[in-house]
Structures are given as C-alpha cells and as structure tokens.
C-alpha positions in Angstrom: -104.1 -181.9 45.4 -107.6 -183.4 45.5 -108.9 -185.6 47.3 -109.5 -188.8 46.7 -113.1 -190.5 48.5 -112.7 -194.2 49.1 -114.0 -196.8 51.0 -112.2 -199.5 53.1 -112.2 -202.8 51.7 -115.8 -204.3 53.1 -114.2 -207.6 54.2 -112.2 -205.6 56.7 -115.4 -204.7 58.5 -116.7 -207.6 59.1 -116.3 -209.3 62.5 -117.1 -212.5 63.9 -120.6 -212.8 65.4 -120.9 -213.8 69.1 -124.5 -215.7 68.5 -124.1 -219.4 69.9 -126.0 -220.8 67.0 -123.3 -219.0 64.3 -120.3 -220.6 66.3 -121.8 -223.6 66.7 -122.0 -223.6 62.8 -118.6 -222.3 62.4 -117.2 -225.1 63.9 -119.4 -227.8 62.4 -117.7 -226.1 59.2 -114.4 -226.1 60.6 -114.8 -229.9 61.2 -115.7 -230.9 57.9 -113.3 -229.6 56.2 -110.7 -230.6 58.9 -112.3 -234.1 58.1 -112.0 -233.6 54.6 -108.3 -232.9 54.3 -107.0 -235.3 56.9 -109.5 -238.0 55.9 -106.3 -240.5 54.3 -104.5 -240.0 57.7 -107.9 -241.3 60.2 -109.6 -243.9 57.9 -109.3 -247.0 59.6 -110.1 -249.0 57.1 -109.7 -248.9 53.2 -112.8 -247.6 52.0 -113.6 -250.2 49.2 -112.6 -253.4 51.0 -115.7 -255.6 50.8 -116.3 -258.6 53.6 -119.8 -260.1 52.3 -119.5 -262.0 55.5 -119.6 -259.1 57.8 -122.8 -257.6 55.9 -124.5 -255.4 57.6 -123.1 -255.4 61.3 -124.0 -252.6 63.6 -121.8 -250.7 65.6 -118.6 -252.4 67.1 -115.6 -251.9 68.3 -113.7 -253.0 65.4 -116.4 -250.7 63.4 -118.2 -247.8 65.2 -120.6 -247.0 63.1 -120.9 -250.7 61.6 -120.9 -251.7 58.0 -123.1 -251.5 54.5 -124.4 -253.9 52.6 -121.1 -254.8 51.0 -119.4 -255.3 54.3 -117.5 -251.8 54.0 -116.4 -249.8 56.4 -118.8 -246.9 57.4 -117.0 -244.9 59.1 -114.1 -244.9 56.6 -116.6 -244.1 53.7 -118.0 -241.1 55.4 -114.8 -239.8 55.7 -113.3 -240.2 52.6 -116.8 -239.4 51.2 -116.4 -235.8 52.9 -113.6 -235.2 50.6 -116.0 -235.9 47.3 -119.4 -234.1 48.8 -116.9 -230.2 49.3 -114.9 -231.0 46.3 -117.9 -230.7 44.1 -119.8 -228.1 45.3 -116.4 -226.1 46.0 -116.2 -226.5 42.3 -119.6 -225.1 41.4 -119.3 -222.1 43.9 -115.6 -221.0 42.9 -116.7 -221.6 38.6 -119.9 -219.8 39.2 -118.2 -217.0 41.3 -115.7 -216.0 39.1 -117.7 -216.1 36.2 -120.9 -214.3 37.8 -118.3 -211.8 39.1 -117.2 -211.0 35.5 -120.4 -211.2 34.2 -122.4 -209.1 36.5 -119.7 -206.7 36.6 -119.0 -206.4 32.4 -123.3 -205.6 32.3 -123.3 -203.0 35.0 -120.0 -200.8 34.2 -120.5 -201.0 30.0 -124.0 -200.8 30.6 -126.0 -200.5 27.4 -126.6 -203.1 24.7 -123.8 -205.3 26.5 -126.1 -204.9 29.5 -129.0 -206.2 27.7 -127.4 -209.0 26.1 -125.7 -210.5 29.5 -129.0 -210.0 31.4 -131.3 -211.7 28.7 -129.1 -214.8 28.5 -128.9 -215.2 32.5 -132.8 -214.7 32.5 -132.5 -218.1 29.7 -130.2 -219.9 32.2 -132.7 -218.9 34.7 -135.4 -220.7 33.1 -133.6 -223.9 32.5 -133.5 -226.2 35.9 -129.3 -226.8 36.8 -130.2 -230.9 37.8 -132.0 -231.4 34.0 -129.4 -229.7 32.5 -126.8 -231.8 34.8 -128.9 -235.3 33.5 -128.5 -234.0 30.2 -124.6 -233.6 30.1 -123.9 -236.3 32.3 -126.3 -238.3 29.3 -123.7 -237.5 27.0 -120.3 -237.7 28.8 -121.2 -240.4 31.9 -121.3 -240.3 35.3 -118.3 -238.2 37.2 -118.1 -235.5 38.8 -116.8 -233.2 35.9 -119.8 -233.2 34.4 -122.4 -232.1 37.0 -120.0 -229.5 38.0 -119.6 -228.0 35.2 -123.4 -228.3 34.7 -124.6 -226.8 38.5 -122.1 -224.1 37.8 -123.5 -222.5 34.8 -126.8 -222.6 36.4 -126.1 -220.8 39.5 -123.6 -218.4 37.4 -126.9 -216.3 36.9 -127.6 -216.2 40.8 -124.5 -214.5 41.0 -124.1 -212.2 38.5 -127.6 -210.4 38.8 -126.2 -209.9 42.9 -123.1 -208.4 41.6 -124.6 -206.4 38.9 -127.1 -204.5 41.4 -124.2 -204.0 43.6 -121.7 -202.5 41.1 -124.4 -200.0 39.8 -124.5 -198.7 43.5 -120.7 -198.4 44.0 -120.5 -196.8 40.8 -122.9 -194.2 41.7 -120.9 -193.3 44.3 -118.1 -190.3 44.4 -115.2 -192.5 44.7 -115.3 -193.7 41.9 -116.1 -190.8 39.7 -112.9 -189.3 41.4 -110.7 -191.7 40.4 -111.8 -191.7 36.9 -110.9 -187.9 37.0 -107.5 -188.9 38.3 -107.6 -191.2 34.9 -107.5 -194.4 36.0 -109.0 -197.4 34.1 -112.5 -199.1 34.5 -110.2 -202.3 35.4 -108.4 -200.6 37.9 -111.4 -199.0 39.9 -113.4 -202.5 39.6 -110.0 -204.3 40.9 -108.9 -202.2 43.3 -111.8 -200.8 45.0 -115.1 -201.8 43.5 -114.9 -205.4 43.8 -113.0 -205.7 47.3 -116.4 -203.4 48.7 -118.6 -206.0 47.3 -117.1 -209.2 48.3 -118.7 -209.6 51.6 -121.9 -210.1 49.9 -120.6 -211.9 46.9 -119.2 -214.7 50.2 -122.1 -214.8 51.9 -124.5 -215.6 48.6 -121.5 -218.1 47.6 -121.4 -220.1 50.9 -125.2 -220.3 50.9 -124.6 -221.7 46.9 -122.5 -224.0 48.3 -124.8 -225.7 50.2 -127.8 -225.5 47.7 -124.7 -227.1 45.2 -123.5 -230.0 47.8 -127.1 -231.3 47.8 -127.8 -230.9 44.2 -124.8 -232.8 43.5 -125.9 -235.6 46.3 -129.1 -235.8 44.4 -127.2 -236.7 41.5 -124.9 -239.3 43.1 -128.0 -240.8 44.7 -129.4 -241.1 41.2 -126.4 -243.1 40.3 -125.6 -240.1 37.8 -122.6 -238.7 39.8 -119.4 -240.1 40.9 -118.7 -243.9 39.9 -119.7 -246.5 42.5 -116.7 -247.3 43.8 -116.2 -243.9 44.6 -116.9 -243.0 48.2 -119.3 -240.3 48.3 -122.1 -239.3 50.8 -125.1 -239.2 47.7 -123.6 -242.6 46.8 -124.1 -243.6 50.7 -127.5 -243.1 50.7 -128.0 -244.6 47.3 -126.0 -247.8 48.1 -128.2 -248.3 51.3 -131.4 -248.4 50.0 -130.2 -252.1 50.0 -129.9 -251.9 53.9 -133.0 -250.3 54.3 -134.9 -252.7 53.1 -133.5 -255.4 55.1 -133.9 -253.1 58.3 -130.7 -251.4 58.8 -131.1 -248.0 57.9 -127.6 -247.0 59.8 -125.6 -246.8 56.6 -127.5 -244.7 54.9 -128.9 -242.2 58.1 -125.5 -241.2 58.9 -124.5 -239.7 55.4 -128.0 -238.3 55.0 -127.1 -236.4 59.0 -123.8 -235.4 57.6 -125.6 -234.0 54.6 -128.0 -232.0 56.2 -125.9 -230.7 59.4 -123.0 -229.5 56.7 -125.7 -228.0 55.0 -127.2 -226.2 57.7 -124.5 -224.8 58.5 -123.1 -223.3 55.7 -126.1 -221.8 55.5 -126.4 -220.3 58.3 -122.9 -218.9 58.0 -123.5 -217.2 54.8 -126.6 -215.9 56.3 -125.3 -214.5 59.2 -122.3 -212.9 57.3 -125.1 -211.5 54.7 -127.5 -209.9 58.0 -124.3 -208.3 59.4 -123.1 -207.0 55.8 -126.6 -205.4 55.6 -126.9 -203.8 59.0 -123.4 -202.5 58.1 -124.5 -200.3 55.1 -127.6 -199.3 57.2 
C-alpha cells in the first residue's frame, strides 16, 4: 500500500503564547465579548431613556460614568453599544472570509484564465476605497448596519483572497497532495480535508486583524451619522452624539467609547499578530 504524506491540521499546532502583552489582550478580548453577550442582563438602566434634567452629570453613584447630552445613561449605552460595534465587523470578517476563501482558493487550484479573471477583479476592488463605496450604498438604501456591512465586506474580500491564493499554490506544490490525487480523490476533497484546515491559522490571524480595521471603519460611519439609526446604541454613534458635550465641556461621553474603541482594537490586533509571528516561525 502507499503511502499517503500529510500534514496535521495547522490549528492543532498552535499554542497559546506566554507574552504578558498577548494575555493581557486576550483577556481585554475575552471581556468584550463577555460584555457583549451579557450586556441585557448588567445594564442598569434602559439605554434610550432620556432625563433632559439630568443633562450632562458626571460620575455618580446612581451613574458611574455619568450621563450624555440627552440625559442617557453612559454606562448602559457602552454596553449595549458593545453588542452593535462586534456585530458589524463580525459580519464583515465572517462575509469576507468565506468568500475570499472560495475565491482565493477557485484562482489558485483551476489556475489559468479563471486565475486571471478572479485576480483582475480583486485588483478593481482593490482600487476602490470600502468607506466610499459604504457612503455610496448606504446613499441608496439609508443608514443601518446591513448596508456598510455588506459594503466593508466586499472590500476586504480581496485582502483575503490574494492571502489564501499564495498559500494554496504552496500546499499544492507539496507531495501530499499530489498523492492523494493519485489515490483519486477530488480537488474538493483535498482543498476540504487537508488543504484548507493547513491554512487556517493564517487565514485567523489576517481575519482578527480585519476585524479590527472593520470595527473602526464601521465607527467611522456611525460617527458620520451614516451607520446605525440614532436611537441605536452604538460606540461610533457615542462619539458622534457627544460632540454636543464637547462643546459645552464634558468630553466624558464621548472619551469613554472612543477608549473602548481603541483598546478593543488594539487588541485584536495584537492577537491576530501574535497568532500570525508564531504561524510563521512555525513553517520556519
């Protein structure tokens, strides 16, 4: 019988990093989206409830982090906010994974004039910016959260498939693979089964850094008063709504979403770095 050459699956080699900085991250993670799911359960207060009388308190005990301009809650909004801010960029990465994925794969294992064709109309996508094209359909459909999605997700689809494309042409070189085809199995099998399970540790790590590129993109937007509707809470619409306070001089409501911003950002980041730094010393 002959042999067959394969590779374990590439997620089953990597292992958690012992770097202060990379836990400290994990966690922050871990806490946002822990904030995220259980926000309905810790809000004190309903989100949207406006006391014009209360305007702009600081910090109390009845309110921690004080009040906006509206009289709303902070500490509730950034909360329930959390649950908007991952939702949307969770929905660009997943979209633009998958897709890229099938994309970047289809062009390096046909090869050829399907090749071409998928790699010329990335390098188009490429040249189009994802916020103008975001404006643009949110333009025609109104502000939401569909829209921009949909939008940042078809302009980071091209980030990913060019990654995966590279890295299928080098599993495919590889004697695994020609062995199984001898065996007879199918192109979908070998790309299921042991092609794309190699890849996906580097596929992650470029998706959790797109995540964060996609959760301040789509900030951007709600900041612009182009995302999600205004009653919505939402950490872009935060810092938008407290321009107000700013300008009466109490920047607290929108620093702390702009903090929350940046720190979930960070740290993403830096996850999908670190994961990335130890996939490549790996295949050293």
């Amino acid at each position: 019988m002959t042999a067959v050459l394969t590779r374990r699956p590439g997620m089953a080699r990597i292992r958690a990093t012992g770097s202060p900085l990379h836990l400290l991250c994990l966690g922050l993670v871990a806490v946002v989206v822990l904030a995220a799911l259980l926000a309905p359960l810790l809000v004190p207060y309903d989100p949207n409830a406006v006391d014009l009388g209360n305007a702009l308190a600081g910090p109390s005990a009845a309110h921690p982090l004080g009040v906006d301009a509206a009289g709303r809650d902070t500490l509730s909004r950034l909360l329930l906010g959390a649950r908007t801010s991952l939702l949307g960029p969770l929905g660009v990465v997943v979209f633009s994974t998958v897709a890229g994925i099938a994309v970047g794969t289809a062009a390096a294992w046909r090869g050829g004039w399907l090749d071409s064709v998928l790699s010329r109309s990335t390098e188009l996508v490429f040249a189009f910016p994802g916020m103008l094209l975001a404006i643009l359909i949110i333009s025609v459909y109104g502000e939401g959260l569909l829209a921009p999605v949909i939008a940042l997700a078809v302009a980071y689809l091209p980030y990913v498939s060019r990654l995966t494309r590279s890295l299928v042409l080098a599993e495919r070189a590889r004697p695994y693979v020609s062995a199984y085809q001898v065996q007879g199995h199918s192109a979908v099998q070998i790309c299921l089964r042991h092609i794309l399970p190699n890849i996906a540790p580097v596929v992650l790590a470029q998706s959790t850094i797109n995540f964060g590129y996609a959760l301040m993109d789509l900030a951007g937007l709600s900041f612009l008063g182009l995302g999600v509707p205004a009653l919505t809470p939402d950490w872009g619409r935060m810092v938008f709504d407290g321009q107000t306070a700013i300008q009466h001089g109490y920047p607290l409501s929108a620093i702390l979403p702009c903090a929350f911003m940046v720190l979930t950002v960070v740290a993403f980041n830096v996850v999908g770095e670190r994961w990335a730094d130890r996939v490549a010393r790996r295949d050293r």
